[in-house]
LORO-462080 format. One record per residue (C-alpha): residue in one letter; x, z, y. Coordinates in nm, 4 decimals, always signed. Example, Ala and Ser with C-alpha at 12.3 -4.5 7.8 and 13.67 -1.06 7.14 Angstrom:
<rec><residu>A</residu><xx>+1.2300</xx><zz>+0.7800</zz><yy>-0.4500</yy></rec>
<rec><residu>S</residu><xx>+1.3670</xx><zz>+0.7140</zz><yy>-0.1060</yy></rec>
% end
This chain:
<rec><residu>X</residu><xx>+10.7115</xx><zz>+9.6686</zz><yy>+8.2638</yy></rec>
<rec><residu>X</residu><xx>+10.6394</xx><zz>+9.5111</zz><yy>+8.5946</yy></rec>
<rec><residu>X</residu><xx>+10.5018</xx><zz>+9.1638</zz><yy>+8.5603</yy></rec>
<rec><residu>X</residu><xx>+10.6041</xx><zz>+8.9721</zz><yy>+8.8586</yy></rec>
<rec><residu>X</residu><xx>+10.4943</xx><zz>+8.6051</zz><yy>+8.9522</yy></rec>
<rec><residu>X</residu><xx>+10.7112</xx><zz>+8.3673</zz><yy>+9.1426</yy></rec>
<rec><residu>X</residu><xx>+10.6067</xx><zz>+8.1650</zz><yy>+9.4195</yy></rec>
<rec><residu>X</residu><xx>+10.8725</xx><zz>+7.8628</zz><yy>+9.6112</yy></rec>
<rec><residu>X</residu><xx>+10.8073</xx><zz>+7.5311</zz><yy>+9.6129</yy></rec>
<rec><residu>X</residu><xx>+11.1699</xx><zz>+7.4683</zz><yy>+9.5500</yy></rec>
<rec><residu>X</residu><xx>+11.2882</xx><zz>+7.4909</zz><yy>+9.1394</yy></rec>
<rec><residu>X</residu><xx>+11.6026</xx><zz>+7.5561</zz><yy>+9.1642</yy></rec>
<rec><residu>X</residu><xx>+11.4916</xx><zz>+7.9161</zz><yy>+9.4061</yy></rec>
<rec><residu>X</residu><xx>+11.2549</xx><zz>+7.9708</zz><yy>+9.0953</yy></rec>
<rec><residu>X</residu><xx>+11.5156</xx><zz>+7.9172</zz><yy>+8.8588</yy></rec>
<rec><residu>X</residu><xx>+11.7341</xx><zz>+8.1512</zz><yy>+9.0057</yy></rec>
<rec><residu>X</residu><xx>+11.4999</xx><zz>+8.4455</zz><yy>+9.0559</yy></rec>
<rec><residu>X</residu><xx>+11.3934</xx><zz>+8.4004</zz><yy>+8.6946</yy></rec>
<rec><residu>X</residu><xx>+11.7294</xx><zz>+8.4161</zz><yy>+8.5704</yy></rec>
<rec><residu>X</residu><xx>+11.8168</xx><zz>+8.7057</zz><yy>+8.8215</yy></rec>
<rec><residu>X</residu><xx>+11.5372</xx><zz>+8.9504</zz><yy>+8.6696</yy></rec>
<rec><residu>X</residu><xx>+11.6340</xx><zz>+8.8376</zz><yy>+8.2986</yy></rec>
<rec><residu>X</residu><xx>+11.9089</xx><zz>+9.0756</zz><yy>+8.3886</yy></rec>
<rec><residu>X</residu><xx>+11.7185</xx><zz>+9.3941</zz><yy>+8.4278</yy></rec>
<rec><residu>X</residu><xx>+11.4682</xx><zz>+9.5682</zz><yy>+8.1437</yy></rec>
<rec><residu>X</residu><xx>+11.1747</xx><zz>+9.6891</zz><yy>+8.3426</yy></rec>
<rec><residu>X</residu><xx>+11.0553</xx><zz>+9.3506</zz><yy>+8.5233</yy></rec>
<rec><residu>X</residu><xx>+10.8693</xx><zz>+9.0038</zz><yy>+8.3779</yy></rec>
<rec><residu>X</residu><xx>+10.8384</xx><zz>+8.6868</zz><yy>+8.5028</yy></rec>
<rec><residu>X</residu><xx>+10.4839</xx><zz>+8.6343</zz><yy>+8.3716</yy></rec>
<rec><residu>X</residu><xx>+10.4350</xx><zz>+8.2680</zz><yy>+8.5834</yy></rec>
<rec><residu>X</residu><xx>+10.5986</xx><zz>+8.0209</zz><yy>+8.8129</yy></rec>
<rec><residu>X</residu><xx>+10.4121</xx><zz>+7.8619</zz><yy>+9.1515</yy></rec>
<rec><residu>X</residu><xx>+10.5317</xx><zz>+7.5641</zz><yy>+9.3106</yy></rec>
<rec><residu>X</residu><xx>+10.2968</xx><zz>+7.5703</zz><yy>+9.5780</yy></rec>
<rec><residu>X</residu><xx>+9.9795</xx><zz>+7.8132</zz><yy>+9.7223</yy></rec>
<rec><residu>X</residu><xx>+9.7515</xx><zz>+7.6933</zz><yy>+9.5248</yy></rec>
<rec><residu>X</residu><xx>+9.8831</xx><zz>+7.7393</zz><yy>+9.1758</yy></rec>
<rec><residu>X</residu><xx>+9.9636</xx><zz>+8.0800</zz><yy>+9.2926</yy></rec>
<rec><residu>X</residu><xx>+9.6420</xx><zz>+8.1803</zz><yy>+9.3361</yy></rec>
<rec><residu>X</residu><xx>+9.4994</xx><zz>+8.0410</zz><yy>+9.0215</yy></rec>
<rec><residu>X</residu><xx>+9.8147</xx><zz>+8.1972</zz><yy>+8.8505</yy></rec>
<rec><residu>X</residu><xx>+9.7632</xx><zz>+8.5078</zz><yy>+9.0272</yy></rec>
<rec><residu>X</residu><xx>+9.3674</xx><zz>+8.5304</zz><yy>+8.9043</yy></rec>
<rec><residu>X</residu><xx>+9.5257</xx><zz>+8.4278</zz><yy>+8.5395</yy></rec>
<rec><residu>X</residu><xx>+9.7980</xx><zz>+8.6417</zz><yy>+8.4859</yy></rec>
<rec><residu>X</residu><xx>+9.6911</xx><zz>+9.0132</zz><yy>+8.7227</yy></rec>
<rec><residu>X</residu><xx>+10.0785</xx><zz>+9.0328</zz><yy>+8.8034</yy></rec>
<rec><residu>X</residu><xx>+10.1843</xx><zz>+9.3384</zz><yy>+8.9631</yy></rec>
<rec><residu>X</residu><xx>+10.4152</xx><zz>+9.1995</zz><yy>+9.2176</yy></rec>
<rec><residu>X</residu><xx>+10.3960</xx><zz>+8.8334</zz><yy>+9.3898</yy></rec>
<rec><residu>X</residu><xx>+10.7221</xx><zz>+8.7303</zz><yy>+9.5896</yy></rec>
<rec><residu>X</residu><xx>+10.5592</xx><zz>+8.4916</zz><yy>+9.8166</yy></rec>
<rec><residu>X</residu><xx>+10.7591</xx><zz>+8.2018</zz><yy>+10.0165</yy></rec>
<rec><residu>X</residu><xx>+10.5795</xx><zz>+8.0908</zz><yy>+10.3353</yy></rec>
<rec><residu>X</residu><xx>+10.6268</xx><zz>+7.6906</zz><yy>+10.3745</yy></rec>
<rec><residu>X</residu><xx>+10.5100</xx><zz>+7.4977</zz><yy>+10.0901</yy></rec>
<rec><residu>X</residu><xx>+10.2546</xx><zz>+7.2058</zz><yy>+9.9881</yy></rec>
<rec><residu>X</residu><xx>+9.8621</xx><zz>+7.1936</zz><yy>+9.9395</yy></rec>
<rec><residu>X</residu><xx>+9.8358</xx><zz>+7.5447</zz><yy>+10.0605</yy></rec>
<rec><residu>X</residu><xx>+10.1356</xx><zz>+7.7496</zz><yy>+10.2360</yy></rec>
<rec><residu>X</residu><xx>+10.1951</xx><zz>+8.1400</zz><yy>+10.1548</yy></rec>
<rec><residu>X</residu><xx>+10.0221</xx><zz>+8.2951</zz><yy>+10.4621</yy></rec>
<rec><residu>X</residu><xx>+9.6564</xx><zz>+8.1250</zz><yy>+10.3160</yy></rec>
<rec><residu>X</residu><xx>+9.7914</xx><zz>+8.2395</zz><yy>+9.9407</yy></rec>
<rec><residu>X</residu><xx>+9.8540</xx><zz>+8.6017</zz><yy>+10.0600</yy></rec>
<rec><residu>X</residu><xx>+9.4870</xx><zz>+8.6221</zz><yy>+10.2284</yy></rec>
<rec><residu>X</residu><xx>+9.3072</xx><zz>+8.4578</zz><yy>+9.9055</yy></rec>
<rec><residu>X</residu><xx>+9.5273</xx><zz>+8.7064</zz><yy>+9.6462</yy></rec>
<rec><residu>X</residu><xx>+9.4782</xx><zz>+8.9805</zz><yy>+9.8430</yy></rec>
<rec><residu>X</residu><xx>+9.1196</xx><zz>+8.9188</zz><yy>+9.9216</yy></rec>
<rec><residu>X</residu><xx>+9.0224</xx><zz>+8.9050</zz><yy>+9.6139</yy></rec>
<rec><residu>X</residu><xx>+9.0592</xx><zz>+9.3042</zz><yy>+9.5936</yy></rec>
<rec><residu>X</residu><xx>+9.3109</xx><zz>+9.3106</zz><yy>+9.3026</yy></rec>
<rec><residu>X</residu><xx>+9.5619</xx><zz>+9.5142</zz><yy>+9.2119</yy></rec>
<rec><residu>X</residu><xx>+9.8459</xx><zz>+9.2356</zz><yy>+9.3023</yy></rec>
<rec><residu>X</residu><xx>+10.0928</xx><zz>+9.3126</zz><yy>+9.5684</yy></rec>
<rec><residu>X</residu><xx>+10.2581</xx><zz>+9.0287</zz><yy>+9.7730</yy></rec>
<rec><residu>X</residu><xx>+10.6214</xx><zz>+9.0665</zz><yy>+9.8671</yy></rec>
<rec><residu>X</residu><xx>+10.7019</xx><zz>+8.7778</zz><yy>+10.1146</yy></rec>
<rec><residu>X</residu><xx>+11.0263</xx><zz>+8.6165</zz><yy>+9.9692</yy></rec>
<rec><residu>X</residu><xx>+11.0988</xx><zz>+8.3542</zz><yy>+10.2643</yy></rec>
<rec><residu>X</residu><xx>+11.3580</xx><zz>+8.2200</zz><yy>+10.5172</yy></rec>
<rec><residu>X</residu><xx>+11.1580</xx><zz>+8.2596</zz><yy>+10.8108</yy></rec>
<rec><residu>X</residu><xx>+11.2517</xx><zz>+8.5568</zz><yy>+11.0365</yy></rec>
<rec><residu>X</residu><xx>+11.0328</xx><zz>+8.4615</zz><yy>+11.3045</yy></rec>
<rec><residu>X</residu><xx>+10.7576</xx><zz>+8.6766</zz><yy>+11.5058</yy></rec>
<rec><residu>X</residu><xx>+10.5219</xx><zz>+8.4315</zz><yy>+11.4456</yy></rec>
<rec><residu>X</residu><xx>+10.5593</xx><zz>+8.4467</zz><yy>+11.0697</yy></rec>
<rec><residu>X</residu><xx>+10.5966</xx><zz>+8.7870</zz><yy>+11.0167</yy></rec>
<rec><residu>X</residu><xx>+10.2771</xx><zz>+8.9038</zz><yy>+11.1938</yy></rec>
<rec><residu>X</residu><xx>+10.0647</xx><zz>+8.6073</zz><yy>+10.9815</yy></rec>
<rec><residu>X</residu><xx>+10.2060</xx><zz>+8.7320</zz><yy>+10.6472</yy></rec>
<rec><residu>X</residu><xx>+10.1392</xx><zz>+9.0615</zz><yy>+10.7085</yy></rec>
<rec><residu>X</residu><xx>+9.8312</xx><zz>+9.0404</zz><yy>+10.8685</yy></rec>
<rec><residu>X</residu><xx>+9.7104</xx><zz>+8.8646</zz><yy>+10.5910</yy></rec>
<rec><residu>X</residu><xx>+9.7875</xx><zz>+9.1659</zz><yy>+10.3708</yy></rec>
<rec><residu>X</residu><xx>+10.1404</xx><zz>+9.1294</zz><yy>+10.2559</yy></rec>
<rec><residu>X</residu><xx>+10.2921</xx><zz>+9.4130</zz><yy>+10.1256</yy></rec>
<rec><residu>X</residu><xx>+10.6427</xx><zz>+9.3286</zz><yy>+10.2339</yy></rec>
<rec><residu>X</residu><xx>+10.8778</xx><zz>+9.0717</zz><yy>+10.3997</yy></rec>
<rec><residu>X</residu><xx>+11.2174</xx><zz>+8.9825</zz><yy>+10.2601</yy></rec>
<rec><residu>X</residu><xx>+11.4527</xx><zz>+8.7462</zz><yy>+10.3946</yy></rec>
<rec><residu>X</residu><xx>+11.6521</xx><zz>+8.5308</zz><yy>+10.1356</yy></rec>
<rec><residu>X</residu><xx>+11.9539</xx><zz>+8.5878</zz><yy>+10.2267</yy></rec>
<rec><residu>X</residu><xx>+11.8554</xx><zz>+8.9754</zz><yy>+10.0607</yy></rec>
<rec><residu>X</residu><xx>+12.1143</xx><zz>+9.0596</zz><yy>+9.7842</yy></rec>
<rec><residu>X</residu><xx>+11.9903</xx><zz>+9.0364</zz><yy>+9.4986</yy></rec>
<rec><residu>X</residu><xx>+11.9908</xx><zz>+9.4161</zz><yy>+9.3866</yy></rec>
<rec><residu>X</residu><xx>+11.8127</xx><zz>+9.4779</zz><yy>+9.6903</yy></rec>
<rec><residu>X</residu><xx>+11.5572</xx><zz>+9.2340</zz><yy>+9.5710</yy></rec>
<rec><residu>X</residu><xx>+11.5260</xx><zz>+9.3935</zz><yy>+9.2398</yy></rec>
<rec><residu>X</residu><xx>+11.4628</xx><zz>+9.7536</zz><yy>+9.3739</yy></rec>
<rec><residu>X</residu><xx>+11.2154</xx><zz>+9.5602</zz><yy>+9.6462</yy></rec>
<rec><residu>X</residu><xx>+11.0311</xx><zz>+9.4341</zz><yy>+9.3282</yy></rec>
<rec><residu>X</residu><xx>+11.0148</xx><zz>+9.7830</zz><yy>+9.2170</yy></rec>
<rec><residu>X</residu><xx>+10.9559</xx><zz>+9.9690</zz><yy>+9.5723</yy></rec>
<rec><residu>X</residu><xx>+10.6581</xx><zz>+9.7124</zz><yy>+9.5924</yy></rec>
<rec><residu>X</residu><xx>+10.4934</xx><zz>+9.7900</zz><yy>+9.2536</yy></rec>
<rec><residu>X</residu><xx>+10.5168</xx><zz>+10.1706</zz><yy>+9.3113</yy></rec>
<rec><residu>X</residu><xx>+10.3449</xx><zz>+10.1229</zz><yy>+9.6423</yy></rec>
<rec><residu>X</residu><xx>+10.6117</xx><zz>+10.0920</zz><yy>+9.9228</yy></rec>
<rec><residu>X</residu><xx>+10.5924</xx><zz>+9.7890</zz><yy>+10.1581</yy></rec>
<rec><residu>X</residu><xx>+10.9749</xx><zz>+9.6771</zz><yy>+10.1652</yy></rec>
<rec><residu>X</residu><xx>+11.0632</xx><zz>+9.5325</zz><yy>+10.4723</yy></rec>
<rec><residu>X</residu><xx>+11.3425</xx><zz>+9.3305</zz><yy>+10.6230</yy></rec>
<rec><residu>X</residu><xx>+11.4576</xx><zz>+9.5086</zz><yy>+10.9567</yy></rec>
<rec><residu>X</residu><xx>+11.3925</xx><zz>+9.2090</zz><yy>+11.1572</yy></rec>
<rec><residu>X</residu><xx>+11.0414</xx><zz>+9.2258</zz><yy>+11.0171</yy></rec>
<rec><residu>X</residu><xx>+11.0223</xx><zz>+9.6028</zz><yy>+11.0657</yy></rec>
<rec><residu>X</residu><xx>+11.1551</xx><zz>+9.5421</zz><yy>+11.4276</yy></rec>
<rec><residu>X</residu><xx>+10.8902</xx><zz>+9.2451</zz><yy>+11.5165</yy></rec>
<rec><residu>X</residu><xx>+10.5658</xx><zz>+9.4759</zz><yy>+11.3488</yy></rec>
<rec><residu>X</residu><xx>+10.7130</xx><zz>+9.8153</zz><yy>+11.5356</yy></rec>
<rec><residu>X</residu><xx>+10.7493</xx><zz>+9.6221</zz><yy>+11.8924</yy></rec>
<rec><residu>X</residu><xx>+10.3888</xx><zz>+9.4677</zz><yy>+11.8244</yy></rec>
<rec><residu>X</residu><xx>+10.2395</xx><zz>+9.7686</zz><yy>+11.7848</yy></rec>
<rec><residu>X</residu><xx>+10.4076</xx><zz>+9.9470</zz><yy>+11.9998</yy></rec>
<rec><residu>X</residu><xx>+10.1901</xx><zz>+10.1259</zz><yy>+12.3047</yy></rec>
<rec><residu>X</residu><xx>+9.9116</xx><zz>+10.0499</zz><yy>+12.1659</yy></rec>
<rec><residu>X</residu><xx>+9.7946</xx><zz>+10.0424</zz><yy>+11.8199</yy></rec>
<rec><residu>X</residu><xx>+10.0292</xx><zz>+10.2602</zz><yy>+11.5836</yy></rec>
<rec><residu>X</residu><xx>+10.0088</xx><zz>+10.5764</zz><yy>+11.6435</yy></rec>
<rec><residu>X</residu><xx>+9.7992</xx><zz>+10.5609</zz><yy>+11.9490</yy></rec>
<rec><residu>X</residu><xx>+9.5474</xx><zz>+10.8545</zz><yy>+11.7690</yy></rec>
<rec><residu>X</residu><xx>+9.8156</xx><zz>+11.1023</zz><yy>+11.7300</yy></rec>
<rec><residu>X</residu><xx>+10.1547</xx><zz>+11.2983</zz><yy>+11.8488</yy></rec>
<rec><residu>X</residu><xx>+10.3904</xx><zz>+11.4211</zz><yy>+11.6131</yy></rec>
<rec><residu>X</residu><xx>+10.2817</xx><zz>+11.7838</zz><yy>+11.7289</yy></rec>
<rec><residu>X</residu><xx>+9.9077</xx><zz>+11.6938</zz><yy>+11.6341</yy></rec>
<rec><residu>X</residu><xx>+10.0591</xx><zz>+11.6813</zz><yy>+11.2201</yy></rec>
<rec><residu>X</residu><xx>+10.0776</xx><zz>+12.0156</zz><yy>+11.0057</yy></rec>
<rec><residu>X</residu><xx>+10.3996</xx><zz>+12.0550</zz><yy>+10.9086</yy></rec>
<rec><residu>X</residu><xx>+10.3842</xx><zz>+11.9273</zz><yy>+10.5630</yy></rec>
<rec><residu>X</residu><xx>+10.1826</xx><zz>+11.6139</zz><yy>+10.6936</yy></rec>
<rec><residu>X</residu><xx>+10.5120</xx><zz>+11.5553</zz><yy>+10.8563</yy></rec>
<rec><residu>X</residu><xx>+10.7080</xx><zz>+11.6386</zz><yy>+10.5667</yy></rec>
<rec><residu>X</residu><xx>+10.5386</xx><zz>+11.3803</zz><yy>+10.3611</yy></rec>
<rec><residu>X</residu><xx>+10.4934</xx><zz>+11.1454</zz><yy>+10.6864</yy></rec>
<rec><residu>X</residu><xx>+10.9188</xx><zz>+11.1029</zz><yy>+10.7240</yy></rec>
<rec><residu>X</residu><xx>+10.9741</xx><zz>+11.0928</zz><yy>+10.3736</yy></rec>
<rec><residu>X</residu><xx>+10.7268</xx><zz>+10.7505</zz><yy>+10.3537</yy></rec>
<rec><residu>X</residu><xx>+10.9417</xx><zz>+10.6192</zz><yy>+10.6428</yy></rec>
<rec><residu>X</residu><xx>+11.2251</xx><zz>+10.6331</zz><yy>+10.4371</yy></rec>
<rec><residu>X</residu><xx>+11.0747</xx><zz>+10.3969</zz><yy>+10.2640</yy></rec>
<rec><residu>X</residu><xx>+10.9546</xx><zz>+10.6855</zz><yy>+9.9448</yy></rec>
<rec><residu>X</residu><xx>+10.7159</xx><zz>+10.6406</zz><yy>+9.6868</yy></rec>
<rec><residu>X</residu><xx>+10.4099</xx><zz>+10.8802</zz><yy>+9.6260</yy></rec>
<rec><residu>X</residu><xx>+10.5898</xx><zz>+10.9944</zz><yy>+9.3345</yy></rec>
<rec><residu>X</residu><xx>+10.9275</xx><zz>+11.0605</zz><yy>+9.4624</yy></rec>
<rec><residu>X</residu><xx>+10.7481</xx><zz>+11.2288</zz><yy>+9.7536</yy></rec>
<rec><residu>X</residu><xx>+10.5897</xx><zz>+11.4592</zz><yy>+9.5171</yy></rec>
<rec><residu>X</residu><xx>+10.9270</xx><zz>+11.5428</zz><yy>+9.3251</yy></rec>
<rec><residu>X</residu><xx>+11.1388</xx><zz>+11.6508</zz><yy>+9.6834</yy></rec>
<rec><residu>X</residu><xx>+10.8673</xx><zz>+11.8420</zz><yy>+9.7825</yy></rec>
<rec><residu>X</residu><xx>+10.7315</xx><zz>+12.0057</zz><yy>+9.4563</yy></rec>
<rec><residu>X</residu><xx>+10.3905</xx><zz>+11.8869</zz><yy>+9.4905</yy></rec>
<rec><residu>X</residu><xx>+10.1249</xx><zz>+11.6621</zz><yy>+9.2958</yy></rec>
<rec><residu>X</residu><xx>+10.1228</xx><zz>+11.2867</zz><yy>+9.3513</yy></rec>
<rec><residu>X</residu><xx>+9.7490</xx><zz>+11.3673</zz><yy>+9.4271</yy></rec>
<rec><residu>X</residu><xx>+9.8163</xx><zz>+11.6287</zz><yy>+9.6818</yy></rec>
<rec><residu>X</residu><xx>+10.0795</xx><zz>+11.3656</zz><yy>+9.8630</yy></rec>
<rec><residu>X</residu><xx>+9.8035</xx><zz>+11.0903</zz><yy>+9.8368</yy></rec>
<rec><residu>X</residu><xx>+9.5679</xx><zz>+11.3960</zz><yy>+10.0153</yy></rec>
<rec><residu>X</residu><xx>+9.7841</xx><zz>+11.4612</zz><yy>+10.2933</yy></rec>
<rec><residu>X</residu><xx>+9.8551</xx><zz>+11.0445</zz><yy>+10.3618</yy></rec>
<rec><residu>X</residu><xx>+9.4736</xx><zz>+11.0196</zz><yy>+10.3707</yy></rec>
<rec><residu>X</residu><xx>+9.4864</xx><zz>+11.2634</zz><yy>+10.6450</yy></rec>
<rec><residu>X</residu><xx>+9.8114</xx><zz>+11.1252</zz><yy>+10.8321</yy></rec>
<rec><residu>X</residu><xx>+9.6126</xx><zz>+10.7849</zz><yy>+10.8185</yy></rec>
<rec><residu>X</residu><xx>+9.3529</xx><zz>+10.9192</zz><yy>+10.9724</yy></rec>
<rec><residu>X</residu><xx>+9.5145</xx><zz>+11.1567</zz><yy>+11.2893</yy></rec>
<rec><residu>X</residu><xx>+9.7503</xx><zz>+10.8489</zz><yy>+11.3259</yy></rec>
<rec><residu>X</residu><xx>+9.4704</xx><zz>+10.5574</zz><yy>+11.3577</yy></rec>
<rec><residu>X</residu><xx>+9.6688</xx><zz>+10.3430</zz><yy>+11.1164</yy></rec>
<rec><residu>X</residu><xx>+9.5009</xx><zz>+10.1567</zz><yy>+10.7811</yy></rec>
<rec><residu>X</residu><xx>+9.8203</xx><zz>+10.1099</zz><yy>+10.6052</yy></rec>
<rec><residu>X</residu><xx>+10.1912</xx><zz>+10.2575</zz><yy>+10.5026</yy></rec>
<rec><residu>X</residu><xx>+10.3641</xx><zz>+9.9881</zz><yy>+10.6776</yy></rec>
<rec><residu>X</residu><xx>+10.2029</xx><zz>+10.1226</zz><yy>+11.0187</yy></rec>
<rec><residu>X</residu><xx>+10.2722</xx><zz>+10.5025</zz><yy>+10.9096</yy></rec>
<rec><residu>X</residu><xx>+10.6361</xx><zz>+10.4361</zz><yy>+10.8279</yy></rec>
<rec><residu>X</residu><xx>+10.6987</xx><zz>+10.2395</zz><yy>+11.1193</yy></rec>
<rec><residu>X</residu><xx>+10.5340</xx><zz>+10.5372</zz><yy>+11.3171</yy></rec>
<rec><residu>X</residu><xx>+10.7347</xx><zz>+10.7497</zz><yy>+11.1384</yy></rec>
<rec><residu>X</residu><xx>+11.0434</xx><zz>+10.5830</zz><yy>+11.2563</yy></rec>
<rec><residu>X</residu><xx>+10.9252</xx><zz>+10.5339</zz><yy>+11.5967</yy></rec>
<rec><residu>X</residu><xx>+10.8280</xx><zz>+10.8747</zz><yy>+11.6534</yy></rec>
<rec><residu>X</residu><xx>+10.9684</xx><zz>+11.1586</zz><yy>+11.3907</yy></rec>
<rec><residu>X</residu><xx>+11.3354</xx><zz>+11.3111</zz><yy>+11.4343</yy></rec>
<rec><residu>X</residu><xx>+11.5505</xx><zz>+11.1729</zz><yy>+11.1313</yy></rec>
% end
């Protein structure tokens, strides 16, 4: 079961999330936030495995809440659930560790399999949010340690698969390999590419790997 904590400082968004994931068997709505601040207490209380996130709210807005959940080194991943599409935003959120960035105008299956992408370790993005973190990083900081000729072919193999947006584990079943020896060869990709993260090595993926 993946226990999921919602974040908006608007009920009737909470409301309808809630009601939304009463319709499918494998997620929880462990706790409701209205505002920053209650997420991050709720957050310490409850260990969630998945936070969707909105950005503008009271007492303490969802860019601070993302650094303070985050920070404090749990298991918790943040899934920005806003309507701001902005560069601004996007960078801030995930900057401060968010794991994705959704839009809410997402459909609502697509939200659901976010939930899950997010607890199995994928960072779902919107493609305006992929767009703004590819064009930031672009010429400079993703993938500036590496060319796609500097990978061994199954580091590539393993590389494309994560930017389409695969888990370890479904990485593992195409290629007929252990979740372990995919989470061997990422530490490695990680490492040629000059990246800390798999939102970096799928966007370099994208940017630089024949699909």
């Amino acid at each position: 079961m993946i226990r999921v904590v919602l974040v908006d400082d608007h009920a009737i968004v909470r409301q309808g999330l809630e009601r939304l994931f009463e319709t499918v068997d494998d997620i929880e709505v462990v706790a409701m936030a209205a505002n920053g601040a209650e997420a991050v207490a709720l957050v310490n209380e409850h260990q969630p495995d998945v936070v969707l996130m909105d950005l503008s709210m009271p007492e303490l807005d969802g860019v601070e809440a993302t650094r303070q959940i985050v920070g404090a080194g749990g298991a918790t991943r943040v899934v920005v659930l806003t309507s701001f599409g902005d560069e601004t935003r996007i960078l801030d959120a995930l900057n401060a560790g968010a794991h994705g960035y959704l839009l809410k105008h997402v459909d609502p299956d697509d939200l659901i399999h976010a939930v899950r992408a997010a607890q199995a370790g994928d960072s779902p993005l919107d493609p305006r949010a992929g767009r703004v973190l590819l064009e930031a990083r672009r010429g400079g900081r993703t993938g500036a340690g590496a060319r796609p000729n500097e990978l061994t072919d199954r580091e590539t193999e393993v590389l494309r698969l994560v930017g389409y947006g695969h888990a370890n584990k479904q990485i593992a079943r195409k290629l007929g390999i252990s979740e372990r020896t995919v989470k061997a060869h990422l530490t490695r990709v990680f490492q040629r590419l000059g990246v800390s993260d798999r939102v970096q090595a799928a966007l370099w993926a994208q940017q630089h790997l024949p699909q």
